[in-house]
C-alpha positions in Angstrom: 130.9 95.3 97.0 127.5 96.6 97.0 123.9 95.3 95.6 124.5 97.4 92.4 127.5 96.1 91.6 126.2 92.7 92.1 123.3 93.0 89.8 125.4 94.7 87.0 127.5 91.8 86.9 124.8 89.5 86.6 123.5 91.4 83.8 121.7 95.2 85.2 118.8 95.5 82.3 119.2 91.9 80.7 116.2 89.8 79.4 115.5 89.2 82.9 114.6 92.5 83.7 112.6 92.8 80.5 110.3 89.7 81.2 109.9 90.7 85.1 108.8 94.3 83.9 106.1 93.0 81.4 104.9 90.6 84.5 104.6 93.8 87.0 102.5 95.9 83.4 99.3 93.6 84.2 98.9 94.8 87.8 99.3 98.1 86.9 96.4 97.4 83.5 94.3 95.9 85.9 94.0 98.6 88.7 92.4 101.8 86.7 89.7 99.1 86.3 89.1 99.1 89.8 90.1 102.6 90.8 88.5 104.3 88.0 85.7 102.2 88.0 83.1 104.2 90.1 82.6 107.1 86.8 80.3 104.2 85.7 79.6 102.4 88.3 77.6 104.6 90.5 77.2 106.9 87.1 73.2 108.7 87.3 71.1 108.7 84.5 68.6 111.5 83.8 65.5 111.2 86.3 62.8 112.1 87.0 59.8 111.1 89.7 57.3 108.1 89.3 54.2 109.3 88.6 51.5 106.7 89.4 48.4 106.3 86.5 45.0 108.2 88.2 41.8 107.8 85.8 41.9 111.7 85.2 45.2 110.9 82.8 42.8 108.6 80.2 42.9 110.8 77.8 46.6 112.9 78.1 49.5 112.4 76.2 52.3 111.4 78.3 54.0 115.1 77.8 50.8 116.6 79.1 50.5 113.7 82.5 54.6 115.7 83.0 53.2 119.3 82.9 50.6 118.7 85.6 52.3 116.5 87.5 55.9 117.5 87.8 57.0 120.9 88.3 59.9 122.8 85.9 63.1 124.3 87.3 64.6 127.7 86.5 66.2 126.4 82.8 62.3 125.1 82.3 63.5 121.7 82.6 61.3 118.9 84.4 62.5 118.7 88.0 64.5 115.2 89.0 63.3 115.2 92.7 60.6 117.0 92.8 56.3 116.6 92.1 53.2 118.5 92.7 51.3 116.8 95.3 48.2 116.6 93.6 47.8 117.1 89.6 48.0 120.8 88.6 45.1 120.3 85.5 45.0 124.8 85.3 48.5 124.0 83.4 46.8 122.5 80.7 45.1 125.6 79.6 47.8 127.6 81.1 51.4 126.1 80.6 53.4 128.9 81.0 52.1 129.8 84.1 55.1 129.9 87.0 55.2 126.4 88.9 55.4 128.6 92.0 51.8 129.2 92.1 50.9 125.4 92.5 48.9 124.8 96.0 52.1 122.5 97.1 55.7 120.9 96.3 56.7 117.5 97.3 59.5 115.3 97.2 59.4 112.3 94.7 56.8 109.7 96.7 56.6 107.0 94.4 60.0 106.5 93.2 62.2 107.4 90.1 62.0 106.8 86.3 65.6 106.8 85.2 66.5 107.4 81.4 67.9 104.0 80.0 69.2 105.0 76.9 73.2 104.8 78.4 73.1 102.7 80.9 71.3 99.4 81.8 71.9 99.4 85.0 74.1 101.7 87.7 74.4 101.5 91.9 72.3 104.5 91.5 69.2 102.9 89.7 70.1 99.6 91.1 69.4 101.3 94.8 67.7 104.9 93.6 71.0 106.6 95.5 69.7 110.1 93.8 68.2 113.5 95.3 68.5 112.6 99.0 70.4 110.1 99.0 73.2 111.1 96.4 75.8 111.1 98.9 75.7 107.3 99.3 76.5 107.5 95.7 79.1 109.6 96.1 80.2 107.6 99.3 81.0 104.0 97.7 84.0 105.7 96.5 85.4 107.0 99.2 84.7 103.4 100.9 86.8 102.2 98.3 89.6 104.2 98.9 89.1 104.0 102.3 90.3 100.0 101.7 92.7 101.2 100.0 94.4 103.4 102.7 93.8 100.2 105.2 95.5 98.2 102.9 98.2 100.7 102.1 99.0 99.9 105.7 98.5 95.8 105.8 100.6 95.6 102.6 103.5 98.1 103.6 104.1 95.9 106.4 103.1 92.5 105.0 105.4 93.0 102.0 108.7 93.8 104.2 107.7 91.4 106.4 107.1 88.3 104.0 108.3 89.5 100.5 106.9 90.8 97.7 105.8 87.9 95.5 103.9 86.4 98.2 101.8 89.8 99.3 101.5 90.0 95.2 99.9 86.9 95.0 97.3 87.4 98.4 96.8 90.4 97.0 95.6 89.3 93.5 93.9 86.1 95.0 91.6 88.6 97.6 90.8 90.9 94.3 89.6 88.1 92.8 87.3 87.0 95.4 86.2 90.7 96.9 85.5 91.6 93.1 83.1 88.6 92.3 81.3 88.9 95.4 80.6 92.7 94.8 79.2 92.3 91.2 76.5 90.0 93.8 75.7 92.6 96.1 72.1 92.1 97.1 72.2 95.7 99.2 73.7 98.8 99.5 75.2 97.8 102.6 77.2 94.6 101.3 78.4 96.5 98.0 80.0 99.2 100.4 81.3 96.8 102.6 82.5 94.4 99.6 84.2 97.4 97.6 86.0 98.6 100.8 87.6 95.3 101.1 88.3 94.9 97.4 90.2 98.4 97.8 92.0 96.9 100.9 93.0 94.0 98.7 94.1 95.5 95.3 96.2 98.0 97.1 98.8 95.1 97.0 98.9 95.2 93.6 99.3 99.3 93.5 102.2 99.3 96.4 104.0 96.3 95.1 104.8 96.7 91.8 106.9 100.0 91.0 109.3 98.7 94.2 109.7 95.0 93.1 110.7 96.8 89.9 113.4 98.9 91.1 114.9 96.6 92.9 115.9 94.3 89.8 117.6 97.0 87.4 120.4 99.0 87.6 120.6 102.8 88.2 120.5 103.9 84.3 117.6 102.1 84.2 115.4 103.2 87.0 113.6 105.8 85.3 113.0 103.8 82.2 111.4 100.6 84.4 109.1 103.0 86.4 108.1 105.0 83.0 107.3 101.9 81.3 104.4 100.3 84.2 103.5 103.5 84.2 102.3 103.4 80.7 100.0 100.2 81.4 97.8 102.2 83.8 97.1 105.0 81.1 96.7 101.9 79.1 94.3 100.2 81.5 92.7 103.6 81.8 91.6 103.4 78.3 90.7 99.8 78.5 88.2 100.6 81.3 86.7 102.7 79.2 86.2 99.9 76.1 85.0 97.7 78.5 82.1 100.3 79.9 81.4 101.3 76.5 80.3 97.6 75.8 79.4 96.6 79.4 76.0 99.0 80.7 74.8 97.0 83.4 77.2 97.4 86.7 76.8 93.9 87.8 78.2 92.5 84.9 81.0 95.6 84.5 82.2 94.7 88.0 82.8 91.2 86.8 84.3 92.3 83.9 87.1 94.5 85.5 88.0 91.7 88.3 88.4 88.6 85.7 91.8 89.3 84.3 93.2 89.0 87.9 92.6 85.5 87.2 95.4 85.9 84.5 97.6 88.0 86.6 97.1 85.3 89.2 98.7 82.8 87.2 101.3 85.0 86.0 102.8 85.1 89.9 104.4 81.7 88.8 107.2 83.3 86.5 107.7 86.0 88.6 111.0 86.3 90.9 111.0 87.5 94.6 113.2 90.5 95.0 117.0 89.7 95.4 117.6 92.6 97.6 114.9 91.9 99.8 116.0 88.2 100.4 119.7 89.5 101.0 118.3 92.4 103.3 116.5 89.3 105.4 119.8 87.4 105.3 117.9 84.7 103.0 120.9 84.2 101.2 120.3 80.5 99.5 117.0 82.2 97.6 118.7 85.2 96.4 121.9 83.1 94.9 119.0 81.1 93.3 117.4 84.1 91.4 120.7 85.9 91.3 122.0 82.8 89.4 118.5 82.6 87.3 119.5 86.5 86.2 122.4 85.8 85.2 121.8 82.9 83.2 118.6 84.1 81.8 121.0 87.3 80.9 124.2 85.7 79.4 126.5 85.9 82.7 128.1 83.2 82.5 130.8 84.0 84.3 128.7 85.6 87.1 130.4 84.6 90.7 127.9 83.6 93.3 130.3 83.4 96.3 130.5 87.4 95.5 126.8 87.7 97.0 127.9 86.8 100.4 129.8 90.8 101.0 126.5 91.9 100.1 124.8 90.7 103.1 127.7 91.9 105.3 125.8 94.6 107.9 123.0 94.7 105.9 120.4 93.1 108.5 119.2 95.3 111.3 116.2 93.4 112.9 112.8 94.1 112.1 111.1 97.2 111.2 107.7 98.8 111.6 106.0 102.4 110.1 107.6 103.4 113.4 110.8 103.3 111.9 109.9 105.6 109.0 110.3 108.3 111.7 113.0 107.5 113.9 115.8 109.6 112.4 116.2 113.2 111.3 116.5 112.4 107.5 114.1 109.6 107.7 111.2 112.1 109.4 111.7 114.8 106.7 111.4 112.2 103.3 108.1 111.0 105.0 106.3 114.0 105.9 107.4 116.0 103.3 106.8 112.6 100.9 103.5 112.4 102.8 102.2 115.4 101.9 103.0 115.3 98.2 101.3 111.8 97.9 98.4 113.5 99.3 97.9 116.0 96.9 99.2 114.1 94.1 96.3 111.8 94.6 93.8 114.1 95.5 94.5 116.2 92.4 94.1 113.2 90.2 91.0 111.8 91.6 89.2 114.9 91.6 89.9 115.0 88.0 89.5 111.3 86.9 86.0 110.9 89.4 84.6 114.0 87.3 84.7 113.3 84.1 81.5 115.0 83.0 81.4 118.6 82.1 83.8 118.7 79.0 81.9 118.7 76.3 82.8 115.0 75.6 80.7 111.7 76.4 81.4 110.1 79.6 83.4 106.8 77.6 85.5 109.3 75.0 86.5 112.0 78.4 87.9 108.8 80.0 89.6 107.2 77.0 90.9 110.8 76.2 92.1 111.1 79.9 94.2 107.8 79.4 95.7 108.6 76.2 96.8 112.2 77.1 98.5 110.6 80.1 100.8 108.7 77.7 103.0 111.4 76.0 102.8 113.2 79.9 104.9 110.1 80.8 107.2 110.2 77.9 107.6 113.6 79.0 108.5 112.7 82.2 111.3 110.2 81.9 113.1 113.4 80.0 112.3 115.8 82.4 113.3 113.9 85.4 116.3 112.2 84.0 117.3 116.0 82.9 116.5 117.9 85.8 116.1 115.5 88.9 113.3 113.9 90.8 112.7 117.2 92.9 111.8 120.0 90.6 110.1 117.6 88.4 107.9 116.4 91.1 107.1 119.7 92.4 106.5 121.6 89.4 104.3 118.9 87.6 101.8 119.1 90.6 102.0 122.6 90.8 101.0 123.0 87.4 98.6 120.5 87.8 97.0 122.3 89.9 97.1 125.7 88.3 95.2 124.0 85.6 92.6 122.8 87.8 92.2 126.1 88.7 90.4 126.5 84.9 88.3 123.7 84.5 88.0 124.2 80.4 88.0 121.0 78.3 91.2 122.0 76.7 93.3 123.3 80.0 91.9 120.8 81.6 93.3 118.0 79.8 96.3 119.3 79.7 96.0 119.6 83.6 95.1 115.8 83.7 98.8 115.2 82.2 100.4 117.6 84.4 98.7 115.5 87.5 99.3 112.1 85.9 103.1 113.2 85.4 103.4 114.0 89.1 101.9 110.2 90.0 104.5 108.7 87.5 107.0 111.0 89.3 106.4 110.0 93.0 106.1 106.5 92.5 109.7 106.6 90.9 110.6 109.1 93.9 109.6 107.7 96.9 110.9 104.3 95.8 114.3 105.5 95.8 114.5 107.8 98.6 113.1 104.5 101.0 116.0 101.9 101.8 115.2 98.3 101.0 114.7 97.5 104.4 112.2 100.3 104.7 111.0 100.4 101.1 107.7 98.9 101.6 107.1 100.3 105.1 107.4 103.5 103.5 105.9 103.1 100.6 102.4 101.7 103.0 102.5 105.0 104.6 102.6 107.1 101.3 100.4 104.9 100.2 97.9 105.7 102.9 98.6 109.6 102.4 97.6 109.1 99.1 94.2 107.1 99.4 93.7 109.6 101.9 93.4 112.4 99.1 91.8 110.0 97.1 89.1 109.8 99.8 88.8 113.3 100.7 88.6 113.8 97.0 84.7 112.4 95.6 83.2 114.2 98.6 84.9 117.7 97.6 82.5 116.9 95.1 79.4 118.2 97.3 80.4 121.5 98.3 79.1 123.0 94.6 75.7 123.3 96.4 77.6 126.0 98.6 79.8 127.9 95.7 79.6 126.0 92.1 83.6 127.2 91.7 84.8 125.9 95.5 85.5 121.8 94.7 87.9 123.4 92.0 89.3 126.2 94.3 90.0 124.0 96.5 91.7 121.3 94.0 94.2 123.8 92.7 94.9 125.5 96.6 95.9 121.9 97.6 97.8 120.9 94.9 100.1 124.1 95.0 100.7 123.7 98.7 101.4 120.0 98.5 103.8 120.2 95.3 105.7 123.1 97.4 106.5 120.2 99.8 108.5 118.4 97.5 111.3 121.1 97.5 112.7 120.1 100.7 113.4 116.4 99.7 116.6 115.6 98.8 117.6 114.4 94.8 118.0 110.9 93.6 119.0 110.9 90.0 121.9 108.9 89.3 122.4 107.4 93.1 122.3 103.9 94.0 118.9 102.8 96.3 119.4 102.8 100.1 120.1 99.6 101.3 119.9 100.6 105.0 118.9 103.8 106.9 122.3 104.2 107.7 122.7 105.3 104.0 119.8 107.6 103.8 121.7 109.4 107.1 124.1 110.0 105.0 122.4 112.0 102.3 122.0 114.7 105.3 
C-alpha cells in the first residue's frame, strides 16, 4: 500500500487536518506584514528643502520666504530637491516671472521639511533617503527579498534535512528576534542589514507551510487545503493595512507586524511533524505516533498501525541536495520550467503590491482593496483548477495578469492584481505536487529563490520611469507573458497522488 492509502484510512480530511490547516493560516497572516510592509515603511512624504531664517525674511509670510527661496517645476509646483542659492527678492514684485532666469540652481543644502500630516515617521524622513538618495529607499526592499532568496535556499534544505516543524519553529523564533531588532535600527546600514536577515528568516514560514499542508490530506482535498492558507495572506494583506492606518511611525509599525510571531511561536506546540516526511527518513516510531494521533483525533478506530511499515518499503534513497532537483530528464524540466514561472509570478505581484500609489485611492484603502479583491480570485481559483488542471490555470492567470499590467488603470488594474494573486495561489499548490516528498522542500527552496529573485528585481524596475514613464509597466507585462508561457510544458497534477520518490515523477514522462 501506498502513503495515500494510509492517510485515508486514518481518516484523509478529519478534524486533524482541519486543526493542522488553521495552525499553518497564522504563518501565512503574518507574512504580508512583513513582505508588504515596505509601502509604508520606507513610504515619502511630500518635501521640500530646508530653508534656514536670514534677517531679510522679518517681515514675509511663510508663502512669500517659498517664492524666493525655492524654485517651481513645470506644473508650478514648489520643487522637492531643489533651492535658489541665494534669495530671489525680484519675485516678490514679479512672481510669475520663469524660475529659469534666477542667477543659480542648487540642490537642497540644508536638509528637508517633510509633510507630516500621514505619516509620523518613515525610513525616508527617519534617514532623508529622498532626491539623491531615493534608491536606498527603494533598495531596503530588495535587501529584504534578497533574505528572502538566501533563505529560500537555507530552508529548502534545512526542512528536508530536519523536518518541517523544527525549521517552522527557527524560523518563527529568528523573525521574532530580526524583527525587534530592526524597529531599533540606529542607521541606515543596520536597518538594511537587519531587514535582510529578517527576510532570510521569515522565508521559513513562506516555504513551509503550503507543503506541510499537502502532505496531511488526501488527494480530493489538496486544492481545498492550499485555497484555504491562501485566503489568510489576502487576509493578512488587509490587516497590514489596519495596522498602518493606526501605526504612522515606522519604528513602532515594525514592532507591530513582528509581535504576533510570538503567538505563532507558541502555536508550534500543537502542530504535528509531517508523517510522510518521517516515513520518507525511515523515522518510523514518530510517524505511527502522529499517524495514530490522526486517527484517533479523526474517529479511526480501527486504524492498523502495523500497515505503515509497507509504506516505508523503498521509499529511502539517501540524502538529497538542490543538486538532485536536476539530475533526471523529468526532474530538470519541472524545475526550470517551474523556475521560471515562480519568477514572474512574483515579480508580477510585487511590482503591483510595492506600487500602490497612482490609483486614485489612498495609500491604506489601495492596499486593503488589493487584499480583498485577492479573496474571490482565490475562490475563483479552486474552481478553475479543479475544472481545468494545474497547467492552463497557472499559465493563463499569469498571462492575464500580465496583460493587465500592461493598462495600469485603477479598475484593470485591480482586476490584474487578482489575476496575479490567482497565479501565486496556483503555483504554490503546483509546485507542491509536482516535487516528491523526498525532494518537496529542496524544490520548493529553489522556486522559492526564483521567486524572491523577481521580487528583488521587481522595486528597482521601479527606477527606470526617469528613462520612459510607460517602461517599469512594459516590462511587467513582457515578463509575465513570457514566464506564464513556461508553464505549458509542465506536466498535470489534478487528481494524482504526490510523488513519494523521484522514481515516480520518472514515471509521469
Amino acid at each position: 500500500m501506498n502513503f495515500e492509502d494510509l492517510l485515508c484510512e486514518a481518516g484523509g480530511f478529519g478534524k486533524f487536518q482541519i486543526l493542522t490547516l488553521l495552525l499553518l493560516c497564522l504563518p501565512r497572516l503574518f507574512l504580508p506584514l512583513h513582505f508588504l510592509l515596505h509601502n509604508f515603511l520606507a513610504a515619502t512624504p511630500a518635501h521640500r528643502c530646508a530653508i534656514l531664517h536670514q534677517d531679510g525674511f522679518a517681515n514675509l509670510t511663510e508663502a512669500e520666504v517659498l517664492l524666493i527661496s525655492i524654485p517651481r517645476d513645470s506644473e508650478e509646483a514648489f520643487s522637492s530637491c531643489e533651492m535658489f542659492s541665494e534669495p530671489q527678492f525680484h519675485l516678490l514684485l514679479n512672481s510669475s516671472q520663469a524660475s529659469t532666469n534666477a542667477t543659480s540652481v542648487q540642490r537642497c543644502q540644508n536638509g528637508w521639511v517633510y509633510n507630516r500630516s500621514q505619516f509620523t515617521s518613515t525610513i525616508a524622513t527617519q534617514w532623508d533617503l529622498v532626491c539623491e538618495q531615493k534608491e536606498l529607499n527603494h533598495a531596503t526592499a530588495t535587501f529584504f527579498f534578497i533574505g528572502v532568496m538566501l533563505g529560500a535556499l537555507i530552508f529548502g534544505y534545512l526542512s528536508d534535512r530536519f523536518g518541517r516543524k523544527t525549521m517552522l519553529l527557527v524560523s518563527y523564533m529568528c523573525t521574532l528576534i530580526c524583527g525587534m531588532v530592526s524597529s531599533a535600527s540606529v542607521t541606515y546600514s543596520m536597518l538594511a542589514v537587519m531587514r535582510t536577515l529578517t527576510g532570510m528568516s521569515i522565508c521559513g514560514l513562506s516555504l513551509i507551510v503550503v507543503p506541510l499542508g499537502m502532505e496531511w490530506v488526501d488527494i480530493q482535498h489538496r486544492t481545498v487545503s492550499g485555497i484555504i492558507t491562501s485566503i489568510f495572506w489576502s487576509l493578512g494583506n488587509m490587516l497590514l493595512a489596519l495596522i498602518a492606518y493606526l501605526v504612522r511611525d515606522w519604528r513602532w509599525l515594525l514592532f507591530a507586524a513582528t509581535l504576533p510571531c510570538a503567538v505563532g511561536l507558541v502555536s508550534v506546540w500543537w502542530l504535528p511533524e509531517s508523517a510522510r516526511w518521517l516515513l520518507a527518513k525511515g523515522k518510523l516510531k514518530e510517524a505511527r505516533k502522529h499517524l495514530q494521533a490522526c486517527a484517533k483525533m479523526n474517529g479511526r478506530k480501527e486504524f492498523m498501525l502495523s500497515k505503515t511499515a509497507a509504506v516505508v518499503e523503498q521509499k529511502l534513497g539517501g540524502n538529497y541536495s538542490y543538486v538532485s532537483i536536476f539530475r533526471t530528464p523529468m526532474l530538470r524540466k519541472i524545475s526550470f520550467c517551474m523556475g521560471a514561472v515562480w519568477f514572474g509570478v512574483a515579480f508580477s505581484y510585487y511590482g503591483m503590491s510595492l506600487n500602490i500609489s497612482g490609483f486614485g485611492l489612498s495609500m491604506y484603502m489601495t492596499q486593503f482593496v488589493f487584499g480583498a479583491i485577492e479573496i474571490p480570485a482565490k475562490l475563483i481559483v479552486y474552481l478553475v483548477v479543479n475544472r481545468f488542471g494545474r497547467k492552463q490555470s497557472q499559465a493563463w492567470s499569469l498571462i492575464l495578469a500580465g496583460l493587465s499590467l500592461g493598462i495600469l488603470r485603477s479598475v484593470v488594474a485591480i482586476i490584474g492584481k487578482g489575476f496575479s494573486e490567482a497565479a501565486f495561489t496556483t503555483v504554490f499548490l503546483y509546485s507542491s505536487e509536482l516535487y516528491p516528498t523526498v525532494l518537496r522542500q529542496n524544490g520548493q527552496g529553489y522556486c522559492a529563490f526564483m521567486a524572491r529573485l523577481g521580487g528583488s528585481v521587481a522595486p528597482l524596475v521601479f527606477m527606470l520611469d526617469s528613462l520612459w514613464k510607460l517602461l517599469p509597466q512594459v516590462i511587467y507585462c513582457i515578463m509575465a507573458v513570457l514566464c506564464g508561457s513556461a508553464a505549458f510544458f509542465l506536466p498535470e497534477t489534478l487528481n494524482t497522488e504526490l510523488p513519494e520518490t523521484v522514481e515516480d515523477v520518472e514515471k509521469r514522462r
